[in-house]
C-alpha positions in Angstrom: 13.7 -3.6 10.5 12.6 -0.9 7.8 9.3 0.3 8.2 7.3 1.8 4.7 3.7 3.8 4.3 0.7 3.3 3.0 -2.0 6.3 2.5 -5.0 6.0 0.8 -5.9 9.7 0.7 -8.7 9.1 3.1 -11.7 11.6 3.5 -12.9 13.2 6.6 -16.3 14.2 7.7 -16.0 18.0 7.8 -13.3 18.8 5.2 -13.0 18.2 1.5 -11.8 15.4 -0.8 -9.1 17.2 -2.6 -7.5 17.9 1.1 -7.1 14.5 1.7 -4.9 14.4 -1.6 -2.6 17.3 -0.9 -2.4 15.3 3.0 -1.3 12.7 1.1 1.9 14.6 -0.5 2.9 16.6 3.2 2.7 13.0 4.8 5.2 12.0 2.4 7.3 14.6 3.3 7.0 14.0 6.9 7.5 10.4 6.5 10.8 11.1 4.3 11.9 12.9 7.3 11.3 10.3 9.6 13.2 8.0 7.9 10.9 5.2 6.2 11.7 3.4 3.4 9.1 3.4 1.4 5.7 5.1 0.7 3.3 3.3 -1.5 -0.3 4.8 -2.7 -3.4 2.8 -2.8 -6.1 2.7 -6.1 -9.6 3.1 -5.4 -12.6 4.3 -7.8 -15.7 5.3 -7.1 -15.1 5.1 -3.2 -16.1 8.0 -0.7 -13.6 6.8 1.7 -10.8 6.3 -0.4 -10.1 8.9 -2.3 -6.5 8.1 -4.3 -7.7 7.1 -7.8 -4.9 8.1 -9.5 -1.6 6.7 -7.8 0.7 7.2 -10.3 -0.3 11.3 -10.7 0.4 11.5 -6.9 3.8 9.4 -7.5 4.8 12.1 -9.6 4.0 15.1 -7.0 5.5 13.4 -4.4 8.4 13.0 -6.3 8.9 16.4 -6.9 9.0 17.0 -3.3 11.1 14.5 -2.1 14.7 13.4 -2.1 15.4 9.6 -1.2 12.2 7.9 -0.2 11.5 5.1 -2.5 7.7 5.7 -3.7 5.6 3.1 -5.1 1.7 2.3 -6.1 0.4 -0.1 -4.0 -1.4 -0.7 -6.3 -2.3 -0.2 -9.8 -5.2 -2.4 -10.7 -3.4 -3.7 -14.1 -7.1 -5.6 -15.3 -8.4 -1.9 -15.8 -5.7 -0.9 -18.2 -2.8 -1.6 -21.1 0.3 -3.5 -19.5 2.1 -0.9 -22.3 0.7 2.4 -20.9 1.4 1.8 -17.6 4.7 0.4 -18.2 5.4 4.1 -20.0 4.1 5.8 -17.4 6.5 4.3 -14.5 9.4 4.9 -16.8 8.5 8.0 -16.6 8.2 8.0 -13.0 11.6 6.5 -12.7 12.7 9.1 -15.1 11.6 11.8 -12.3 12.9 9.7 -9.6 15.9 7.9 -10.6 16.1 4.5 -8.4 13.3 5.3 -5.9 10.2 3.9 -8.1 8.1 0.9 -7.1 5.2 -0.6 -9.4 2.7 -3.0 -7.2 0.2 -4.5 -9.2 -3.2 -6.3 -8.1 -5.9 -8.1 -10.1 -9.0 -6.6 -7.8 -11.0 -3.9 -9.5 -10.3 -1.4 -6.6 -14.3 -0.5 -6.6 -17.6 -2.4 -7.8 -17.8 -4.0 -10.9 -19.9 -1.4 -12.6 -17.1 1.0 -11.9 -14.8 -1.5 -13.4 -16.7 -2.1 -16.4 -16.5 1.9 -16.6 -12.9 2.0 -16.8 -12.6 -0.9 -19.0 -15.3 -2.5 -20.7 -14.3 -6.0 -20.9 -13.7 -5.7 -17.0 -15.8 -9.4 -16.4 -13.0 -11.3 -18.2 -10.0 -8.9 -17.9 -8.5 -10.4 -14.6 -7.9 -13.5 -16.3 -5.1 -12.0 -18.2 -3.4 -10.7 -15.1 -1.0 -13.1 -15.5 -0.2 -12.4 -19.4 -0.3 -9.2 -18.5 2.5 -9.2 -15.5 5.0 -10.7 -18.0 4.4 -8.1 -20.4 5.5 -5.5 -17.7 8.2 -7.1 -16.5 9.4 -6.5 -20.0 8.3 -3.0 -21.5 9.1 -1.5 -17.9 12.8 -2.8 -17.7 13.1 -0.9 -20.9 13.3 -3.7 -23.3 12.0 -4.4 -26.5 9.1 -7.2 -26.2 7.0 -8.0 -29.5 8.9 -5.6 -31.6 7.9 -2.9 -28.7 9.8 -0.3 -26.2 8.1 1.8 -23.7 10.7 5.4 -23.3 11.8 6.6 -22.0 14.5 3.6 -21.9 16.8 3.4 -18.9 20.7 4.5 -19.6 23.0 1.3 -19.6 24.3 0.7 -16.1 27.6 -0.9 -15.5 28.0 -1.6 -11.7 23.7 -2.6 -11.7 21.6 -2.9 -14.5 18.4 -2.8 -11.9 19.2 0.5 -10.5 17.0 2.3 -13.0 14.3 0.4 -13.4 10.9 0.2 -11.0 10.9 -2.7 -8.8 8.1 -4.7 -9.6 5.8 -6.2 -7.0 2.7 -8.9 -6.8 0.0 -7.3 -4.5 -2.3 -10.0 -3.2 -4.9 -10.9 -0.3 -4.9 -14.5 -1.5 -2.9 -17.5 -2.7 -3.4 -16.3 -6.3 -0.8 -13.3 -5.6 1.4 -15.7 -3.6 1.8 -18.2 -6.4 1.8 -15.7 -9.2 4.6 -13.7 -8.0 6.5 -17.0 -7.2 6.6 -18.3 -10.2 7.6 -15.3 -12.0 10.4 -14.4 -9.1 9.0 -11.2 -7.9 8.6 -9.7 -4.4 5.0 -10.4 -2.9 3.1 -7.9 -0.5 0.0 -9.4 1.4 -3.1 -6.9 2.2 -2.9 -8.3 6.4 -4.9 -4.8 7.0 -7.3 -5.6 4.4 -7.9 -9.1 5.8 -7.3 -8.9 9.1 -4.3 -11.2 9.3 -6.7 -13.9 7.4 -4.5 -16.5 5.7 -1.1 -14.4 5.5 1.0 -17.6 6.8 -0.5 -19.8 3.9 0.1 -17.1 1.2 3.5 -16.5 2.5 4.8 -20.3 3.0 3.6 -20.7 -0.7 5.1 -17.9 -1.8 8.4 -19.0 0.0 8.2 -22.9 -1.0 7.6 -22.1 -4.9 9.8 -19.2 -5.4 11.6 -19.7 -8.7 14.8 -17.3 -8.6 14.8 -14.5 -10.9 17.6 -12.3 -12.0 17.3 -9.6 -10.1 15.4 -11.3 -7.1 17.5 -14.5 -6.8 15.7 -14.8 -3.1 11.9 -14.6 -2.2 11.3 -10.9 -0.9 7.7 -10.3 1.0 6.2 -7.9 3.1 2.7 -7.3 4.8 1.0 -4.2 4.9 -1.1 -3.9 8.2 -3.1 -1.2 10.2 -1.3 1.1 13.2 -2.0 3.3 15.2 -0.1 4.9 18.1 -0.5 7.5 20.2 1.0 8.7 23.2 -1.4 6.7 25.3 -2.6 3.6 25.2 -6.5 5.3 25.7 -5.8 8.2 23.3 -5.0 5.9 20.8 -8.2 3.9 21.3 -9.8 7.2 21.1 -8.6 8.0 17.7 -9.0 4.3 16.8 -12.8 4.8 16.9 -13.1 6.8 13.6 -12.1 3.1 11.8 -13.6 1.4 14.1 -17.0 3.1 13.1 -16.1 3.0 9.2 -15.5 -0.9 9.6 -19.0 -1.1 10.9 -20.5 0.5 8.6 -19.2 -1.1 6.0 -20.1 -4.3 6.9 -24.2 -3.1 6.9 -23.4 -1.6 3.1 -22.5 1.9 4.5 -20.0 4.2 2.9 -18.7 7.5 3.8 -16.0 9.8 5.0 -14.2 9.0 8.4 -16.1 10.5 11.2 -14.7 12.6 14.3 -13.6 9.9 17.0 -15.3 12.8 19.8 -18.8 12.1 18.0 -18.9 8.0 17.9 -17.6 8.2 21.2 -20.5 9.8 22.5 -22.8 8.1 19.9 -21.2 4.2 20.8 -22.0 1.2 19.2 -25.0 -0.9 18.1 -25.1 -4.9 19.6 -25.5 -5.3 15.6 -21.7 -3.1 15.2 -20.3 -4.6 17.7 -19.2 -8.4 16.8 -18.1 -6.3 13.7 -16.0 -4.0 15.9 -14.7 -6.3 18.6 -13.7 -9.0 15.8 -11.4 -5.5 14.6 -10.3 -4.9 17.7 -8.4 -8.0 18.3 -6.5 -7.9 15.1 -5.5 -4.1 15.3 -1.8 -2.3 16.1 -3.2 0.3 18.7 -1.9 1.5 21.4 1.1 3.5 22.8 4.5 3.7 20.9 5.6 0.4 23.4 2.9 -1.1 22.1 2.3 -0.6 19.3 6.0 -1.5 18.8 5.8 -4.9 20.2 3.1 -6.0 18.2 4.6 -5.0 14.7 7.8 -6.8 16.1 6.2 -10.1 17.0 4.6 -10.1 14.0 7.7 -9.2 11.6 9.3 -12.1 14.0 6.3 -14.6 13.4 6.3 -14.2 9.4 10.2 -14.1 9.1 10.3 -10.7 7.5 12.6 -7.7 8.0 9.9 -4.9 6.7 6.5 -4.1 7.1 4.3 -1.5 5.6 2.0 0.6 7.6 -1.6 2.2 7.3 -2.9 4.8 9.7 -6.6 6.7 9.5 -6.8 8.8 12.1 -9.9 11.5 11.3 -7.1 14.8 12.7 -3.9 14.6 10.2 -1.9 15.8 13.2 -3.0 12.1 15.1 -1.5 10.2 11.8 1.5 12.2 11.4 1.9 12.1 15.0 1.8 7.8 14.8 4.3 7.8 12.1 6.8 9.7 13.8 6.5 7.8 17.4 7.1 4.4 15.7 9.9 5.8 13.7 11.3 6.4 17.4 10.7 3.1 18.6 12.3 1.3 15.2 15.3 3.9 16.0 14.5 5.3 11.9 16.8 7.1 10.7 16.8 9.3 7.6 19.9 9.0 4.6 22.0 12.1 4.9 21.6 14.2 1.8 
């Protein structure tokens, strides 16, 4: 089983929003370390929870950083911008990186749609060229020319595997638009099962699965989920920590947006009977617990939807609590770092 991040560069009540972005780059490290096989960074505009607007920037940082870690956006919102610049911009990346780069796409704006007219203005009708657009990447990315057009810099000719220097390409999705999409154009697929609670993953995946059409350098259907964790070295601390999303969840769902609060202050504040079908409804789906736990869960799960990688997401409102997750699950899955 390989385990892979997600970090969102999350804000915390108390500190400032540029520290969440240079947590962000140590976590990498630390996760490196660890042994996971992937970190992928999250696009989000206009948010004061989510604070990574600019994954590919952060790519490059934690590039510079880091050795063998494959690192990835998870994702760029392609609607917002030219397939042709963001193709140069992740060869670039895998110019920095050779081998290690991953380019996620989604459709979703990543913000509200007044943000998204901000960023581009034809924003109402530019997810209906996602598709178009995909294509076009799969293209300029690999290096090649498509309508009379090469995004450098271009990958060197490889012998023994022509895809070793060129970003994998995935379909992000929360719905059976991803699923299909990335199916038909024979490209690995990650569901948002954090972002949706679970809510229709085995639908998007059994499509996904029964329409695969076999592309050159996927031949087989390759899918992963991406779902929220938290462990601690009790089941009640990690509860305790667990409160800080527990209390953003509920507040988003009444319109309210901030940075993640202290666990110690919600725990002596508690929940509203409005918060808490809201919080209880979280609850059930979450990976929280101790390392055991926690463990069992993810492996159930991996088990249940026939796939041998999952990607994690941890808020915890103390970095030490996060970093402190990562590294008891990367006991549990027996992670193992390459030797450099």
């Amino acid at each position: 089983m390989k385990l892979s991040v997600l970090d969102q560069s999350v804000s915390l009540a108390g500190s400032s929003e540029d520290a969440a972005i240079r947590d962000t780059l140590e976590l990498a490290q630390h996760c490196e370390a660890l042994g996971y096989h992937r970190f992928w960074l999250s696009e989000h505009h206009s948010l004061p929870t989510i604070v990574g607007s600019a994954p590919e920037v952060l790519m490059a940082a934690i590039a510079a950083r880091t050795r063998h870690i494959r690192i990835g956006s998870a994702g760029v919102m392609l609607p917002h911008y030219a397939a042709l610049k963001v193709a140069e911009q992740f060869r670039v990346l895998e110019a920095l990186a050779p081998g290690r780069i991953d380019l996620g796409v989604g459709r979703a704006p990543g913000g509200d749609m007044r943000t998204a007219r901000a960023l581009n203005p034809q924003a109402p009708t530019a997810a209906d060229h996602f598709p178009e657009q995909v294509l076009d990447l799969q293209a300029w990315v690999s290096g090649q020319p498509h309508h009379g057009i090469v995004a450098h810099p271009r990958p060197p000719r490889m012998e023994h595997d022509r895809w070793q220097r060129v970003p994998e390409l995935w379909v992000l999705g929360s719905s059976d638009y991803g699923a299909r999409l990335a199916a038909q154009y024979g490209l690995p697929y990650a569901f948002a099962y954090f972002f949706m609670d679970g809510l229709g993953v085995e639908q998007a995946l059994g499509l996904y699965r029964a329409l695969y059409q076999p592309s050159a350098r996927h031949p087989k259907p390759q899918a992963t989920v991406c779902v929220w964790a938290l462990a601690a070295d009790s089941e009640a601390e990690a509860r305790h920590h667990a409160l800080s999303r527990d209390r953003w969840r509920a507040d988003r769902a009444r319109g309210v947006l901030g940075p993640l609060q202290a666990p110690e202050l919600i725990a002596a504040g508690g929940f509203s009977a409005e918060d808490a079908p809201t919080v209880e409804a979280s609850r059930r789906k979450a990976f929280v617990g101790d390392p055991r736990q926690v463990a069992d869960k993810l492996r159930a799960l991996a088990e249940e939807l026939q796939l041998d990688e999952l990607v994690i997401n941890t808020w915890a409102h103390d970095p030490a609590v996060r970093r402190n997750s990562y590294r008891l699950l990367a006991r549990e899955f027996d992670l193992r770092a390459p030797a450099v």
